[in-house]
Structure formats: C-alpha cells, structure tokens
DRENRO-250059 format. One record per residue: residue in one letter; x, y, z of N, C-alpha, C in turn. Coordinates in steps of 0.1 Angstrom, whole numbers, padded with zeros to 4 digits, always signed. Layout:
N
aXYZXYZXYZ/...
END
This chain:
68
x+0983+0495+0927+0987+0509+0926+0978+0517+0935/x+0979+0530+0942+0978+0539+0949+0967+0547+0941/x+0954+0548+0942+0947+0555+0939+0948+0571+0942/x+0957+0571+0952+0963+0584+0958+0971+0591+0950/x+0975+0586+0942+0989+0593+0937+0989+0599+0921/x+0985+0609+0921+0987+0618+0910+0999+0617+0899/x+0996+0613+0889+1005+0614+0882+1007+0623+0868/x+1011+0628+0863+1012+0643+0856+1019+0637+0844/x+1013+0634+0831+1019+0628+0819+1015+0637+0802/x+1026+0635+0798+1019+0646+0788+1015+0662+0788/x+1021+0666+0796+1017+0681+0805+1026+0688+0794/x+1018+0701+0787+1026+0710+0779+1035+0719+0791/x+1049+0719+0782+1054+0730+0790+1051+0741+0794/x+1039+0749+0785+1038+0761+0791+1026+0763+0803/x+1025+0748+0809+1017+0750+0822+1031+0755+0829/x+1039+0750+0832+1049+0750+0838+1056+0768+0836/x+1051+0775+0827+1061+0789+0826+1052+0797+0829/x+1036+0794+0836+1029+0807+0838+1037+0812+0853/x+1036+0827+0856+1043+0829+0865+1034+0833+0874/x+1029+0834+0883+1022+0837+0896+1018+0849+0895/x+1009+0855+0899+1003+0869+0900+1014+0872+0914/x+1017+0890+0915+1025+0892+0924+1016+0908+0930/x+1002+0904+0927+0995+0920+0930+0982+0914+0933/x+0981+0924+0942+0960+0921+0944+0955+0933+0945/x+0943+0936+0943+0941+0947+0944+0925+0948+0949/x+0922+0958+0960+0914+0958+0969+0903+0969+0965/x+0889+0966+0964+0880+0975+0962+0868+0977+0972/x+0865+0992+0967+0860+0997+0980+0846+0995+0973/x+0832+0997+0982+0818+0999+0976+0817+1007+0967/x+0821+1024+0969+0819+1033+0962+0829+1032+0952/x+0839+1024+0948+0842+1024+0935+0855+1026+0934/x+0866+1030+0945+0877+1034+0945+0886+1015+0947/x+0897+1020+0943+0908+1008+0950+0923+1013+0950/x+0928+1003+0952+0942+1004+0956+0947+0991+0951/x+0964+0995+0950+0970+0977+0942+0979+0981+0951/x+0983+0962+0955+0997+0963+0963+1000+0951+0954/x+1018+0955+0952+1026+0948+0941+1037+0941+0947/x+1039+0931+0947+1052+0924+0954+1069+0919+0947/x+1059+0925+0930+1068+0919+0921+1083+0927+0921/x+1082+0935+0923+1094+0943+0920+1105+0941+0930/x+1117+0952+0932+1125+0951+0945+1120+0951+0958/x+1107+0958+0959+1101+0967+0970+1087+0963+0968/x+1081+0962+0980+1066+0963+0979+1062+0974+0978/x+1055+0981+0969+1050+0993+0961+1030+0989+0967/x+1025+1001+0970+1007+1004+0971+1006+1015+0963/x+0995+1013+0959+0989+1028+0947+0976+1027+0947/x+0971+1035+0949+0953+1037+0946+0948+1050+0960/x+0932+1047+0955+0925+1059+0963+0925+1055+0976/x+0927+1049+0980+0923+1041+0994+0935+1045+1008/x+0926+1050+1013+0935+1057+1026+0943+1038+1035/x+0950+1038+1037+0952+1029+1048+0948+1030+1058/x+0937+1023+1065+0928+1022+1079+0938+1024+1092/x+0942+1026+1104+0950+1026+1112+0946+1010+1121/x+0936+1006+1115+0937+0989+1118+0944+0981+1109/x+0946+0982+1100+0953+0979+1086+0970+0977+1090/x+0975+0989+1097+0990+0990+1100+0993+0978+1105/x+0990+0971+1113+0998+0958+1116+0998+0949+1106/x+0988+0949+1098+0992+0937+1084+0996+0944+1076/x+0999+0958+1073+1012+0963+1062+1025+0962+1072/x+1027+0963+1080+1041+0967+1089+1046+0947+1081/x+1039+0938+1090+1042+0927+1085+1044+0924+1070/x+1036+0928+1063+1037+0922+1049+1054+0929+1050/x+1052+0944+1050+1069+0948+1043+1075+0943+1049/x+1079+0939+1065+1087+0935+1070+1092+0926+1060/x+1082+0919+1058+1089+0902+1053+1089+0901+1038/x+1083+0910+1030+1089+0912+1016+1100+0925+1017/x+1101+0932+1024+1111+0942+1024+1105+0951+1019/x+1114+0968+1020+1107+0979+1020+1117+0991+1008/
END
C-alpha cells in the first residue's frame, strides 16, 4: 500500500456542510477597517477605509471576475 494516499473513513457529515467564509476583512493600525463580501450577487465593501489609488488594480480585478 501507498503511504501516499490519504484515506478519509468515518468522517461525520457535518465536516462536509461547513461552508467557506466569503468575506475578509482588512484592518488598519489606528483601529479602523473595512469588509469585502463575495457572498451575495455582487461584491459589496463597507468600512472606514478609503481605497488607496494603488489598490484600484486589485479591486478592478476582483469585480471583474466576481461581478459587479
């Protein structure tokens, strides 16, 4: 046998129903943050945190590819 090969026996089902986190949320030194959410129809941001004008090319991307 394959020392390599993982095998998964006895595993309750509810490893299988946790659902993925669909948000992260970014904090600043002084105390402020912001959440970005992917879970919904739309990628939704909320918080204190201005968006940097270096930032725009990795939000343009994210929405692009989750939609807006």
């Amino acid at each position: 046998m394959d020392d390599n090969i993982f095998v998964m026996k006895d595993m309750p089902d509810c490893v299988f129903a946790i659902e993925p986190s669909r948000t992260f949320t970014l904090y600043s030194p002084d105390g402020r943050e912001a959440t970005i959410d992917f879970g919904g129809d739309a990628v939704t941001y909320s918080g204190e945190l201005p968006v940097d004008e270096s930032a725009k090319i990795f939000f343009d991307a994210v929405f692009s590819y989750f939609g807006r």
